[in-house]
C-alpha positions as CSV (number, residue, x, y, z in Angstrom):
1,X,31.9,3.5,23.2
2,X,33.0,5.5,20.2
3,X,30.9,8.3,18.1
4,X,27.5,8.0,18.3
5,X,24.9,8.5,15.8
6,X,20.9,8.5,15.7
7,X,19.1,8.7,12.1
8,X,15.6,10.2,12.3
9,X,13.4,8.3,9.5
10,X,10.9,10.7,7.8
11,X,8.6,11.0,4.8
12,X,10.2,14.1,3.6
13,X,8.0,16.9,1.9
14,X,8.6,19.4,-1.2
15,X,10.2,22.5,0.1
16,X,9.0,24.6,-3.0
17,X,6.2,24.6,-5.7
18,X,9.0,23.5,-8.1
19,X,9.4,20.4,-6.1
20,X,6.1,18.6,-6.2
21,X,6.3,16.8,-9.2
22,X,9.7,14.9,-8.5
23,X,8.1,14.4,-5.0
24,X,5.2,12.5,-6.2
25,X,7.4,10.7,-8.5
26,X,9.6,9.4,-5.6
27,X,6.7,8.4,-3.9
28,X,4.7,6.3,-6.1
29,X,8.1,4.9,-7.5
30,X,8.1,3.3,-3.8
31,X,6.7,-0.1,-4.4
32,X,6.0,-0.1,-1.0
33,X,3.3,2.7,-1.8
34,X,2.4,1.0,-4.8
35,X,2.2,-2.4,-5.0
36,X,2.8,-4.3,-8.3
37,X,3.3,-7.6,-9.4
38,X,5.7,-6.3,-12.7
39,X,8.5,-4.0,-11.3
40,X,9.5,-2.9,-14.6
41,X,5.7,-1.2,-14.4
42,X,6.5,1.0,-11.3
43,X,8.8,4.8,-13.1
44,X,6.5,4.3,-15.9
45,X,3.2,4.4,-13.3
46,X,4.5,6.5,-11.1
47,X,5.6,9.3,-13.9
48,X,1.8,8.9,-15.1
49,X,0.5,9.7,-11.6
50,X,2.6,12.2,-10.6
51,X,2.1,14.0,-13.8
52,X,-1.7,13.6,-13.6
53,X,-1.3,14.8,-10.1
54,X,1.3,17.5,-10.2
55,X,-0.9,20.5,-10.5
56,X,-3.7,19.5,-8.1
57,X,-0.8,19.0,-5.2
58,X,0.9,22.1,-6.2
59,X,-2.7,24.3,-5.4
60,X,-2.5,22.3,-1.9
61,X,1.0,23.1,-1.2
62,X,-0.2,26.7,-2.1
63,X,-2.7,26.9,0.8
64,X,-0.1,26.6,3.1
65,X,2.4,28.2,1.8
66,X,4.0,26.8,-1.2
67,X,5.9,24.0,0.5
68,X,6.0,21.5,2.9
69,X,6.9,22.5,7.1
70,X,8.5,19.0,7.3
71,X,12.0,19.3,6.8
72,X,12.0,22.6,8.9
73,X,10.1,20.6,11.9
74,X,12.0,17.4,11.7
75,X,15.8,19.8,11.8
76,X,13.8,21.6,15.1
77,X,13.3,17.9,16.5
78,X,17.0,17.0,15.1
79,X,18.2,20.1,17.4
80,X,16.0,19.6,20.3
81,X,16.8,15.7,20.8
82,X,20.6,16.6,20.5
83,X,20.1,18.3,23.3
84,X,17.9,16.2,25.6
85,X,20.6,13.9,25.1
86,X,23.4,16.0,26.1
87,X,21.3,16.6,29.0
88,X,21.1,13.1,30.0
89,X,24.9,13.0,29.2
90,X,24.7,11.5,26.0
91,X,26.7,13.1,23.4
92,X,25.3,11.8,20.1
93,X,25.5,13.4,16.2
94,X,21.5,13.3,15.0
95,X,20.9,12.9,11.1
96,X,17.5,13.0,9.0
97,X,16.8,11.0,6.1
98,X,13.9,11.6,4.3
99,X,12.5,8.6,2.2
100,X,10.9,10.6,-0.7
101,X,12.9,14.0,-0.5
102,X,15.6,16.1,0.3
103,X,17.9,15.3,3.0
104,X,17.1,11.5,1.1
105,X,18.2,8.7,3.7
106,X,20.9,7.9,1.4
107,X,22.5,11.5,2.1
108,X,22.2,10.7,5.7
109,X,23.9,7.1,5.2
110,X,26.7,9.0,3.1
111,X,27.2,11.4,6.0
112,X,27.1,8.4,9.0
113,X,30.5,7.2,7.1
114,X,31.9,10.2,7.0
115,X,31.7,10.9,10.4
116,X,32.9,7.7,11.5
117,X,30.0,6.8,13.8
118,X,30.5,3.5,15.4
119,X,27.7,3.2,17.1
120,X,23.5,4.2,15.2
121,X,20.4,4.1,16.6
122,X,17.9,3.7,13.5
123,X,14.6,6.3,14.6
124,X,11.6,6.6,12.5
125,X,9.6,9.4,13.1
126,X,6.3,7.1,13.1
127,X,4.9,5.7,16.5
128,X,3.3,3.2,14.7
129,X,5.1,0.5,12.2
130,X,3.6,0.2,8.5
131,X,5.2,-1.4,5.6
132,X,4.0,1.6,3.7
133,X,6.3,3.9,6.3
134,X,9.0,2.6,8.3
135,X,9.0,-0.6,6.8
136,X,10.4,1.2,3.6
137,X,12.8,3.1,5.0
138,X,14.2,-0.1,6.4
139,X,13.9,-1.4,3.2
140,X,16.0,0.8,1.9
141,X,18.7,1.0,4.4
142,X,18.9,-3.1,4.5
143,X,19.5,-2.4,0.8
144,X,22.2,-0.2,1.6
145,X,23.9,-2.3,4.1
146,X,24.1,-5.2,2.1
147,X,25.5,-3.4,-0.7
148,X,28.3,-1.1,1.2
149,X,30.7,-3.3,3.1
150,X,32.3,-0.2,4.7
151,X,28.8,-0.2,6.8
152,X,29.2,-3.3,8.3
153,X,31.4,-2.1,11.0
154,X,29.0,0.3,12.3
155,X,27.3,-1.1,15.2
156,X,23.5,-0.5,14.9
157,X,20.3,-1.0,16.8
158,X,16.8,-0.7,15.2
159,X,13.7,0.8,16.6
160,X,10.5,-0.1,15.0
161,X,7.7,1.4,16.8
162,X,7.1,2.8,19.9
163,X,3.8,4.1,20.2
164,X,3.5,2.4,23.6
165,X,6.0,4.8,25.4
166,X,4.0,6.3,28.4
167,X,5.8,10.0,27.4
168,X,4.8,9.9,23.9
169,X,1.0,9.0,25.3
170,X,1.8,11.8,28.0
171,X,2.7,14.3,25.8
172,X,-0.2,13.3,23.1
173,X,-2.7,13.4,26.4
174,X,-1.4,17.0,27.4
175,X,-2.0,18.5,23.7
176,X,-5.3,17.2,23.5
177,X,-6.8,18.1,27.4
178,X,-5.0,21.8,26.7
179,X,-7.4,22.2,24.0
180,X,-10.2,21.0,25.5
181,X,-10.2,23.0,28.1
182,X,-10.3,25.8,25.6
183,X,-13.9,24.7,24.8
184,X,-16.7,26.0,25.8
185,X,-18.3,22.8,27.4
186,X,-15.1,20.8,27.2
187,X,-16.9,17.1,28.3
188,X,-19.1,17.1,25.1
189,X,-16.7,17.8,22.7
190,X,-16.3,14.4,20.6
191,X,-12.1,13.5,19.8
192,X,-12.1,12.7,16.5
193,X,-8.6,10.8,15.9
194,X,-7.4,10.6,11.9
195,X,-5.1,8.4,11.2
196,X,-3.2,8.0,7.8
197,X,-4.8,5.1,6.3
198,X,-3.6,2.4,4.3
199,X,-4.9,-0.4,1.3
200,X,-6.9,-3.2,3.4
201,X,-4.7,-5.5,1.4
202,X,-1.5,-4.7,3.3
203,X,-3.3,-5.6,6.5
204,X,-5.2,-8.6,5.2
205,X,-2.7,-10.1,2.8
206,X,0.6,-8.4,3.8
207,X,0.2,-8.9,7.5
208,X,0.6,-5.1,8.3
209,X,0.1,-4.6,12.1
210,X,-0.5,-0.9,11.7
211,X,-4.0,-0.9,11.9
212,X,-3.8,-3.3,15.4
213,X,-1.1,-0.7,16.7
214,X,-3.5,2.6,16.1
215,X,-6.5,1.1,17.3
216,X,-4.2,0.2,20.3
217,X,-2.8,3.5,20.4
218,X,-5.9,5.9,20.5
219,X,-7.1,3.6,23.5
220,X,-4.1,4.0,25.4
221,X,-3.8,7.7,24.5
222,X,-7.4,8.0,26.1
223,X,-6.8,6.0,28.9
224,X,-3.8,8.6,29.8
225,X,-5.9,11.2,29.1
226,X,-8.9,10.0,31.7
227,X,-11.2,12.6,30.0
228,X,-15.5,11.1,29.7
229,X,-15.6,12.1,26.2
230,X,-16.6,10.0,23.4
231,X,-14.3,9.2,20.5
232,X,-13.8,8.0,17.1
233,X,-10.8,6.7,15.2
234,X,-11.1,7.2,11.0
235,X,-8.3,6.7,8.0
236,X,-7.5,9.7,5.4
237,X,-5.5,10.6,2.8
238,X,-6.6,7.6,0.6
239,X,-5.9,7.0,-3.2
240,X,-6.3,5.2,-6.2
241,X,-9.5,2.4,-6.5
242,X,-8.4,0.0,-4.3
243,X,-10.4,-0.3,-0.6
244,X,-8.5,1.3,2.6
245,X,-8.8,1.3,6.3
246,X,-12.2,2.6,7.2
247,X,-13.9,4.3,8.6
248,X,-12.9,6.9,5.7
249,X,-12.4,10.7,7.3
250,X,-15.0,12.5,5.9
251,X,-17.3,9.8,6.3
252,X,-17.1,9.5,9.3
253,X,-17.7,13.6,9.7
254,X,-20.5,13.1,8.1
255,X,-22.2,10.1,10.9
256,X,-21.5,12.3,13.3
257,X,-23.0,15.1,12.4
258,X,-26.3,13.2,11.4
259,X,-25.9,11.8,14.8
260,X,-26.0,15.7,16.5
261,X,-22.0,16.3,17.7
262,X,-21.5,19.8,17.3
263,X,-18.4,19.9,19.2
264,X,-15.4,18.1,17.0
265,X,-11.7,17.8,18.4
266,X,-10.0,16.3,15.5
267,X,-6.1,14.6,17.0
268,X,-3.3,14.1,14.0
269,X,-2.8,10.4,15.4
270,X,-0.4,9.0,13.4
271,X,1.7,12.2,12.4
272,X,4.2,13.6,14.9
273,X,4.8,16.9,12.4
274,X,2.5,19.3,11.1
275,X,2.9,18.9,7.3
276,X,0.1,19.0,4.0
277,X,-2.1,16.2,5.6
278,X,-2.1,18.4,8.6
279,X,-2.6,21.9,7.7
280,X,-4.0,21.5,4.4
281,X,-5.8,18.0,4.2
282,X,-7.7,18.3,7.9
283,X,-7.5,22.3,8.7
284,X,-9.1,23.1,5.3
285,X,-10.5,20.4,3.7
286,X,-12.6,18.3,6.7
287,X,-12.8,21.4,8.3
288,X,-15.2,22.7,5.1
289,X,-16.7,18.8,5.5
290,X,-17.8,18.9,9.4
291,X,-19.0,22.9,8.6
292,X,-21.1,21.5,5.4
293,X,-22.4,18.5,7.5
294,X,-23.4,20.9,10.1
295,X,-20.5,20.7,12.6
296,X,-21.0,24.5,14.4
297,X,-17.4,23.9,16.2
298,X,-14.3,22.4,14.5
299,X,-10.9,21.9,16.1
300,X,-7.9,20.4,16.0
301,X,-5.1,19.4,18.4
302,X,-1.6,20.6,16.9
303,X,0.9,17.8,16.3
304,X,3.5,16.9,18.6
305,X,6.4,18.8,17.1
306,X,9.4,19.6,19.7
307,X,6.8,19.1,22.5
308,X,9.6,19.0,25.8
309,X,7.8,15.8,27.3
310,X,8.0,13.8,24.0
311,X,11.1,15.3,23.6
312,X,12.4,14.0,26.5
313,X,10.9,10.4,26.0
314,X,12.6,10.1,22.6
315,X,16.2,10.9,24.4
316,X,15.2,8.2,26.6
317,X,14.2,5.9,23.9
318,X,17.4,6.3,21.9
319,X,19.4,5.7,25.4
320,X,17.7,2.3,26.2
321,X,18.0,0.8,22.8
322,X,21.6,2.0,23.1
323,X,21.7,-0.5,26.5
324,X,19.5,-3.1,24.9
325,X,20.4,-6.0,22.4
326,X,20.3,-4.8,18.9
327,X,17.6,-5.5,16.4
328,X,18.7,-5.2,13.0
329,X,16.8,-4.9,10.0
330,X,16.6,-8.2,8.9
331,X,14.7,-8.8,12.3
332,X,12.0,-6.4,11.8
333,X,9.4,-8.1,9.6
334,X,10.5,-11.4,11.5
335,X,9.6,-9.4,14.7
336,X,6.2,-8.4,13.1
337,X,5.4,-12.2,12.5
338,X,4.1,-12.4,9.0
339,X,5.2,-8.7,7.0
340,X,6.1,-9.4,3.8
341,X,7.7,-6.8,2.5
342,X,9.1,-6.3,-1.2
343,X,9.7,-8.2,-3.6
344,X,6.3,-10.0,-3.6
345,X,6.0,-13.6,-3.0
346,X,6.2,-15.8,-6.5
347,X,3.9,-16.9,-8.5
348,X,2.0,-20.4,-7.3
349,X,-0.2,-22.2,-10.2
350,X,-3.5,-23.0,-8.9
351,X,-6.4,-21.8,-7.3
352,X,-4.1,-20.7,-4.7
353,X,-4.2,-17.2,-2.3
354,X,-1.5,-15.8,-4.1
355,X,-3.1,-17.0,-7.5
356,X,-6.2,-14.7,-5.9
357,X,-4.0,-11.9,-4.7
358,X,-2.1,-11.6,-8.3
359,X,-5.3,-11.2,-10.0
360,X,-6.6,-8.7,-7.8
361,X,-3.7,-6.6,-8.8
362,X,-3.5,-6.9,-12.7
363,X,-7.3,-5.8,-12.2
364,X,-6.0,-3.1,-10.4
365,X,-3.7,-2.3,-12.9
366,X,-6.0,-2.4,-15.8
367,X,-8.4,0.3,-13.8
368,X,-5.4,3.1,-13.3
369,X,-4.8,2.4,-17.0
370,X,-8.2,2.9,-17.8
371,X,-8.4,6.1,-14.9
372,X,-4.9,7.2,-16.5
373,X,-6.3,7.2,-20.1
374,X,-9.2,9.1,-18.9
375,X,-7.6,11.9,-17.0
376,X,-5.1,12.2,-20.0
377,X,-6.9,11.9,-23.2
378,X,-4.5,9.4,-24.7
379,X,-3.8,5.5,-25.1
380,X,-5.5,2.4,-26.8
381,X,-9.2,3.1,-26.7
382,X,-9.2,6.6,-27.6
383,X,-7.1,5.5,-30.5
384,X,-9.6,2.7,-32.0
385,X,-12.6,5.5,-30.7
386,X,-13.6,3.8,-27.7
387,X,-13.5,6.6,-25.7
């Protein structure tokens, strides 16, 4: 069979203060993250906002710490797959690339040739599949395949969600019913699942199926769980002006507690690590939202980490896609029907849908000017005293 590999797929985090600024920068320089219709616009954009945004982040990252958990976590879920698979008699070398920081994915690529692995099982760390997340890591690594002919010859296999897997809905099931039963009167505790959101425009125009694969998710993680309580599925961690997924976190708070829940059991859905949007985003900020709107009792179910049952599930994952046909990444947005991923489709004169959707993004792009001017004080209307 030859030496095996897996490559874990991750967001990557900051690991000090120091960091933050280059972070952001990698992020919004995704144009994945931000779509535009000029490429040569994305450094210069993504500079602006991560300069605009530097310090903010950096007082976040302070409240827990001065740095990001992820990289720690995902080397801890490196470790502890290693060994579920050696377990199962599978001995397989496990890398990490992160898409927006250190250990980058193309580290982990450099380090697959080195070792000579013959055989790679491609893991992202999200259950769910979003253009925004896994589908730019495979972005990416399609890049790099195409460009490095010494790749070829590696035999590879793609996964590109598995939110469906009866231990990853076991494990999620377990971590929420152990804190229930923590509560005081555990049956009238509302679940409150948050789920990273994304634009509406990469679900309505880009075909993203993320949105369909949460909502399926929560239902089958509350199916699994077989628990009476009622339950609510909201998006966080928006930006810029465009519209995203809603219903919007702390909105959603808000309804409930004008509709009398005082019990709230908030579930990480879509992250598998505790990192900022975790520990800083809901433990402090929708924590002081829900206690504002009136919320007596806030918790929150810890995220799945090396949990031993979704341990063991991912071992068995990375074993049966081992045993199965391989999907490569060329095959992924043909296996979500309709994705399109970057580059953008071309410009069509007309009254046409992409006519519609290029104009909604140039008026995009005149409003973060606008916001950008603003925040900093500088550009063309503050130099002929508009502003």
């Amino acid at each position: 069979m030859g030496r095996v590999g897996v490559l874990l797929l991750n967001l990557g985090g900051p690991d000090q203060l120091e960091d933050v600024r280059p972070f952001l920068f990698n992020l919004f320089s995704d144009p994945e993250i931000i779509r535009l219709p000029f490429p040569w616009l994305q450094k210069p954009l993504a500079w602006l906002i991560s300069s605009s945004r530097a310090n903010k982040s950096q007082e976040n990252y302070k409240q827990i710490g001065g740095g990001s958990p992820l990289r720690r976590i995902t080397e801890e879920q490196a470790d502890a797959l290693r060994n579920a698979l050696k377990e199962k008699g599978e001995d397989a070398q496990i890398y990490i690339g992160m898409r927006y920081w250190h250990p980058f994915t193309e580290e982990a690529v450099a380090r697959i040739k080195r070792d000579g692995i013959d055989r790679l099982v491609i893991l992202p760390l999200y259950p769910q599949f979003s253009i925004s997340t896994s589908g730019s890591s495979f972005r990416l690594l399609e890049q790099l395949w195409q460009e490095d002919p010494a790749l070829h010859g590696i035999d590879y296999t793609v996964i590109a969600s598995w939110y469906k897997r009866s231990g990853y809905l076991k494990a999620m099931a377990d971590l929420i019913a152990k804190e229930l039963d923590q509560l005081e009167n555990p049956d009238q505790a509302h679940i409150f699942f948050s789920a990273h959101g994304v634009p509406v425009s990469y679900v309505e125009e880009a075909g993203d199926p993320y949105q369909q694969e949460i909502e399926e998710c929560v239902e089958l993680i509350m199916r699994t769980l077989n628990h009476p309580n009622p339950h609510t599925l909201a998006y966080q961690s928006r930006v810029g002006p465009v519209e995203w997924l809603k219903p919007y976190t702390e909105e959603a708070i808000g309804d409930l507690a004008k509709q009398g829940v005082e019990d709230l059991l908030v579930v990480p859905i879509s992250f598998v690590s505790e990192h900022i949007e975790t520990l800083q985003e809901i433990d402090i900020e929708y924590r002081e939202v829900a206690e504002e709107a009136g919320i007596e009792h806030f918790h929150r179910v810890p995220a799945l980490n090396t949990h031993p049952v979704f341990i063991d599930d991912l071992a068995d994952l990375v074993i049966s896609a081992m045993n199965s046909p391989s999907l490569k990444l060329a095959e992924v947005t043909q296996m979500k029907k309709r994705v399109k991923m970057y580059p953008q489709e071309r410009w069509e004169w007309g009254m046409t849908t992409t006519a519609e959707v290029w104009n909604g993004r140039i008026a995009m792009l005149g409003f973060l000017a606008l916001l950008i001017e603003l925040i900093s004080g500088h550009g063309p209307l503050h130099f002929v005293g508009l502003l």
